[in-house]
C-alpha positions in Angstrom: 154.9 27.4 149.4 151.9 27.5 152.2 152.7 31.3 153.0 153.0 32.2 149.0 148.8 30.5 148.8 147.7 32.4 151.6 149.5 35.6 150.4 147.5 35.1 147.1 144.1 33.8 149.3 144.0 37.0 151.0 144.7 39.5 148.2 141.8 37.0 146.6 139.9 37.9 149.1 140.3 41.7 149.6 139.5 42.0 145.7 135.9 40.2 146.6 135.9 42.4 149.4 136.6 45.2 147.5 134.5 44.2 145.2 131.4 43.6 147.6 131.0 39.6 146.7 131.8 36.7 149.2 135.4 34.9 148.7 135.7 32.6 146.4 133.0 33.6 144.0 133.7 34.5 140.6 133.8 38.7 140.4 130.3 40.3 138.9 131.5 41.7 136.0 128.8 44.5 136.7 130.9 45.5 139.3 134.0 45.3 137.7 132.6 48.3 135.4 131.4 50.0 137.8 134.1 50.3 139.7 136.5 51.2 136.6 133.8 53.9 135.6 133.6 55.4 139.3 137.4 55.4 139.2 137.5 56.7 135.5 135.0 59.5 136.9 136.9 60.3 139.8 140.2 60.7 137.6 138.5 63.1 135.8 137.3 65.5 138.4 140.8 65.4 139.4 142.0 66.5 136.1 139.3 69.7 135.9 140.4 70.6 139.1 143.6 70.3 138.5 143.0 72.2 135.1 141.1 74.5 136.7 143.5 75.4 139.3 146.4 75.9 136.5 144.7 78.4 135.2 143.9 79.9 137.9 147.9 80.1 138.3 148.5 81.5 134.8 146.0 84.1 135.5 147.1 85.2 138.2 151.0 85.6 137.3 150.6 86.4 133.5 151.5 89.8 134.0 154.8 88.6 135.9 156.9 89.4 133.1 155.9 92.5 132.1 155.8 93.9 135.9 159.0 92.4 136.1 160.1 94.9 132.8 158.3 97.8 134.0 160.3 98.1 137.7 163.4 99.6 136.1 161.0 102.4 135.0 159.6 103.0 138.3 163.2 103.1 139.4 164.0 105.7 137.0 161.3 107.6 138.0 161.6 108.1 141.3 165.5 109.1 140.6 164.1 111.5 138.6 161.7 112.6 141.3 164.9 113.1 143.9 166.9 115.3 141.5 167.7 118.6 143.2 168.8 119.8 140.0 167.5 122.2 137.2 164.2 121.3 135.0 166.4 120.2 132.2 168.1 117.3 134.1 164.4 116.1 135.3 163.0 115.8 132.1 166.5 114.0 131.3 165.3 111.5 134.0 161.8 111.2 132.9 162.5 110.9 128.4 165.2 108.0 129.9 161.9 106.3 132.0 160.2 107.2 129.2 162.5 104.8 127.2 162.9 102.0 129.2 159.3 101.9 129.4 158.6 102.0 125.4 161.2 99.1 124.9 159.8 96.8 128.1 157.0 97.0 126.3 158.0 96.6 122.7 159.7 93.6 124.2 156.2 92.3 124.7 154.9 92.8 121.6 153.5 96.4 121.3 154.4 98.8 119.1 153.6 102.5 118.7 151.2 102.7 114.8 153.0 105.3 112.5 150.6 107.8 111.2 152.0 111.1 110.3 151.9 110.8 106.6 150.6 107.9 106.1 146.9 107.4 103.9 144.0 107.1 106.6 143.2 103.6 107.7 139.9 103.4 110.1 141.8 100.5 111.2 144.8 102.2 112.5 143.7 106.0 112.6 140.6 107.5 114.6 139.8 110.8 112.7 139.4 113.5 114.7 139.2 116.4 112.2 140.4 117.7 108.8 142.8 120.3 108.2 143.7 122.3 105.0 147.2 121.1 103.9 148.3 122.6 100.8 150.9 120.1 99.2 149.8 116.7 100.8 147.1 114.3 99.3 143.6 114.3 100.3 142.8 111.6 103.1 146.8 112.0 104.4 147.5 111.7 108.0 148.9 115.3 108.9 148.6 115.9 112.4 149.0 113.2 115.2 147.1 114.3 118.4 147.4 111.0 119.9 149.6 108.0 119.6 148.0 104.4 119.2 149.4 101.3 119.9 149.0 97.2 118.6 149.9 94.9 120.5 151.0 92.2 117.7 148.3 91.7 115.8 145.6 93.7 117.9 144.7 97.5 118.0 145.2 98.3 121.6 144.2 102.1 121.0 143.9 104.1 117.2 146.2 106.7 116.3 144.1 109.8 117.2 144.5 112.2 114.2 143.9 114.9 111.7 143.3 114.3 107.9 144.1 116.7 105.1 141.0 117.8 103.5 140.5 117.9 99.2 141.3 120.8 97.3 138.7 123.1 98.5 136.9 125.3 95.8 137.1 128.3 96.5 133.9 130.5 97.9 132.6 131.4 94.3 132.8 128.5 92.6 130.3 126.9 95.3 128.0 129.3 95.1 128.1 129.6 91.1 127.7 125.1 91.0 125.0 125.8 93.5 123.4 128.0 91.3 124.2 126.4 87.9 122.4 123.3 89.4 119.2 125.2 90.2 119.2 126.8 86.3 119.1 123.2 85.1 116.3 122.3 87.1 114.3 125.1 86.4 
């Protein structure tokens, strides 16, 4: 029973010692908090670094995945680079890259935006021109000169394209409301 006293004595008095009072006094309360707070403020320093470091982590591999997709493609590349054969057979090699690589990254999310036909949306389309097109409706996509993408939700690039223009008068019937207009002001 001595031994199981002293065992409790001395863990009495490392907590006082811990605590910075003399054994046997009654713990400062004081302390106590501020001891719990330095702890509480070391635990979270930990935590931010920890955080920090996490994210670091994720940063760093996020693109894991998607490099992970995109080898195959390199792959086909290159076999398509070491082909001794005729140009058709390369460009076989390069539209079956060319695959792999448009479904590694649908896979991911992205998606080609379909514009040929399609009303104009500044949202989806860049305009790069107008064109006469006799049969389709004014503000129609007609001509695709580049291909944009989203990326779920998000425009990665617009659809770069050409926009049938409104029935255009033709030469004389400008000039004559040109010059009607001027007779009425006059």
């Amino acid at each position: 029973m001595k031994k199981k006293h002293e065992g409790a004595a001395g863990a009495e008095e490392a907590a006082a010692e811990a605590a910075g009072t003399a054994p046997g006094t009654p713990p400062d309360p004081a302390a106590e908090w501020r001891d719990k707070y330095l702890r509480a403020l070391a635990e979270l320093d930990n935590y931010r670094k920890r955080q920090e470091r996490d994210r670091e982590i994720a940063r760093t591999y996020a693109t894991e995945a998607l490099l992970r997709d995109v080898l195959p493609v390199v792959d086909d590349l290159e076999t398509a680079l070491s082909i001794q054969g005729s140009l058709e057979s390369i460009r076989e090699g390069v539209a079956l890259a060319l695959r792999h690589l448009v479904n590694a990254l649908e896979a991911k999310g992205m998606k080609a935006i379909e514009a040929l036909g399609q009303p104009f949306d500044p949202r989806f389309h860049e305009a790069m021109g107008f064109l006469p097109a006799a049969g389709k409706a004014a503000n129609t996509v007609v001509a695709e000169l580049k291909k944009g993408y989203v990326f779920h939700d998000r425009v990665l690039r617009p659809a770069r394209v050409q926009i049938a223009m409104g029935p255009v008068p033709p030469a004389g019937d400008a000039d004559q409301a040109n010059g009607a207009g001027e007779a009425e002001e006059g």
